[in-house]
C-alpha positions in Angstrom: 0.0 0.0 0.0 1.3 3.1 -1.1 2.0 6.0 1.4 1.0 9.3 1.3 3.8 11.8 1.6 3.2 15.5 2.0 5.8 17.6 1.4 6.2 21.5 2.3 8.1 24.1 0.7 10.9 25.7 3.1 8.6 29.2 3.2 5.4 27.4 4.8 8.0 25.9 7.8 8.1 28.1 10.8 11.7 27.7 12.8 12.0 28.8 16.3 13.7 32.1 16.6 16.1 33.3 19.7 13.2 35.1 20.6 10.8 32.4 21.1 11.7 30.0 24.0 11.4 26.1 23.5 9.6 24.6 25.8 12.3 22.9 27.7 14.2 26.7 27.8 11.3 28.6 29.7 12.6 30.0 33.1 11.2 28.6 36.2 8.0 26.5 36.5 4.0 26.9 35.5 2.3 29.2 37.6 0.2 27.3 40.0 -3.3 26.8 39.2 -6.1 28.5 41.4 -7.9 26.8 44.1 -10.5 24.6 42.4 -13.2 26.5 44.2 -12.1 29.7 42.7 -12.7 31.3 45.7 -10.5 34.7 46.2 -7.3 35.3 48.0 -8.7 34.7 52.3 -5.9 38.2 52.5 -7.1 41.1 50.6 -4.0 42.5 48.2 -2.6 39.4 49.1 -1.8 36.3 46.3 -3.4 33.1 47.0 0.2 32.0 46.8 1.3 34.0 49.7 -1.9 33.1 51.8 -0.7 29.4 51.3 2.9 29.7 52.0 2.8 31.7 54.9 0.0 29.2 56.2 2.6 26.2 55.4 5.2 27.8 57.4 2.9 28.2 59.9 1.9 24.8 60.2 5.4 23.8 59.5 6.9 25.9 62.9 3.9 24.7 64.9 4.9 20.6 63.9 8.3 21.8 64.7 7.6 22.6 67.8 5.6 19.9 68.3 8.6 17.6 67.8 6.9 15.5 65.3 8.4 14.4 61.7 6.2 15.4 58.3 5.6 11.7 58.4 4.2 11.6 61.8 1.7 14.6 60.9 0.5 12.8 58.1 -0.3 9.6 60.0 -2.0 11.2 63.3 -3.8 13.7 60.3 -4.7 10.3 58.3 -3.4 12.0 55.2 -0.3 11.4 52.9 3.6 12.6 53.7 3.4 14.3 49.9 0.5 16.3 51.0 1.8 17.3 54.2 4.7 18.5 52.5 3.0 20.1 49.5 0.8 22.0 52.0 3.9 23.4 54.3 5.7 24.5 50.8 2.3 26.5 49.8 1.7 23.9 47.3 -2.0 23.5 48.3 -4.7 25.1 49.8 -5.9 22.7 52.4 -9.6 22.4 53.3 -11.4 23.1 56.3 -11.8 19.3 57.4 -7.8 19.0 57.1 -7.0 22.2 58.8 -9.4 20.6 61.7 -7.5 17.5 61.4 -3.8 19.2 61.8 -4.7 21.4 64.7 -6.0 18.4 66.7 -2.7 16.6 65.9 -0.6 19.4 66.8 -2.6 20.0 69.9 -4.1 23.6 68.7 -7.3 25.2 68.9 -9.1 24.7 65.9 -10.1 28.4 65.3 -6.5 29.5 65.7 -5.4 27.6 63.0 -8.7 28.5 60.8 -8.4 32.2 61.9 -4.7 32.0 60.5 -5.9 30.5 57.2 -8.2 32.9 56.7 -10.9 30.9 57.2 -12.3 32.9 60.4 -12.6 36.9 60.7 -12.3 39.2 63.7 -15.0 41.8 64.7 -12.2 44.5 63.4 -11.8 42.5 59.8 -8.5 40.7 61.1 -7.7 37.3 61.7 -9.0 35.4 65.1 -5.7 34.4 66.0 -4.5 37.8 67.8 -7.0 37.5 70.1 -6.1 34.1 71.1 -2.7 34.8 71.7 -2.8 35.1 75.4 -4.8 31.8 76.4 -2.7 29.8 74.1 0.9 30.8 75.8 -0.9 30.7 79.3 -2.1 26.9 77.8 1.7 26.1 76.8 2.4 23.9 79.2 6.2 23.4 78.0 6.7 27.4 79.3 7.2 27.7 83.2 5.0 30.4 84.6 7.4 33.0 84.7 8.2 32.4 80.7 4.1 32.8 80.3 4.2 35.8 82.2 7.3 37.1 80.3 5.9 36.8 77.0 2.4 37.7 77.8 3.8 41.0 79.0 5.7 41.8 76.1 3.0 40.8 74.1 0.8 43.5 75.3 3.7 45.9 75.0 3.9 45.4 71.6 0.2 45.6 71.2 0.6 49.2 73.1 3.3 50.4 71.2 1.1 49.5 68.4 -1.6 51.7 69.7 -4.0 48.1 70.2 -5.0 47.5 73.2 -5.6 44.0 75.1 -9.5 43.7 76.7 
């Protein structure tokens, strides 16, 4: 069976130029897709990107001090090491249910952790989480009473110097 050849005069062949990239030769990676819910950023005039990366260090310094492994946060969370990891590197946007499920394994209140995802909103428009500051380091039972008192206080004199104040 004869095949079918179709040929192409040199004009009608396009050739990558210096000026258009190759694939391979494109600096850094894809953007990341938006959260399949399309829902906005949780910080105004702040990327979803940011929101999720300062979440996933935050979740990161709180396993830390937690003295647990990425692995054992995943297994006490029922969820896999990858997406443990993915959602301390801002890789993901975790869900309410998991965000419940990682402050119960790292022994935090669950509208902390929510508050600091956005999830949760002040009375003044910020997050939750600056108004629990004080019951969770009086809760922190790895601090001696005098280290409670020590940070509480200069909590509140930052919040003063700030012109906040503390009810």
């Amino acid at each position: 069976m004869p095949s079918s050849t179709t040929t192409t005069s040199p004009a009608s062949c396009s050739k990558r130029t210096a000026s258009s990239p190759s694939r391979s030769s494109r600096p850094g990676r894809r953007p990341p897709r938006p959260h399949r819910s399309g829902r906005p950023s949780k910080f105004p005039g702040v990327s979803t990107v940011e929101d999720r990366s300062s979440l996933g260090q935050y979740i990161k310094s709180q396993r830390q001090l937690a003295e647990l492994s990425q692995r054992e946060l995943a297994s006490l969370c029922n969820l896999s090491n990858p997406y443990v990891s993915q959602i301390e590197r801002g890789r993901h946007d975790p869900s309410i249910k998991v965000l419940r499920a990682i402050a119960e394994a790292l022994n935090l209140r669950a509208d902390t952790i929510l508050s600091y995802a956005g999830w949760l909103r002040g009375e003044d428009g910020e997050g939750a989480a600056a108004v629990d500051a004080e019951p969770a380091i009086r809760a922190d039972h790895r601090l001696s009473i005098e280290q409670q008192e020590a940070l509480v206080s200069t909590y509140r004199a930052f919040l003063a110097s700030n012109n906040r104040t503390v009810d």
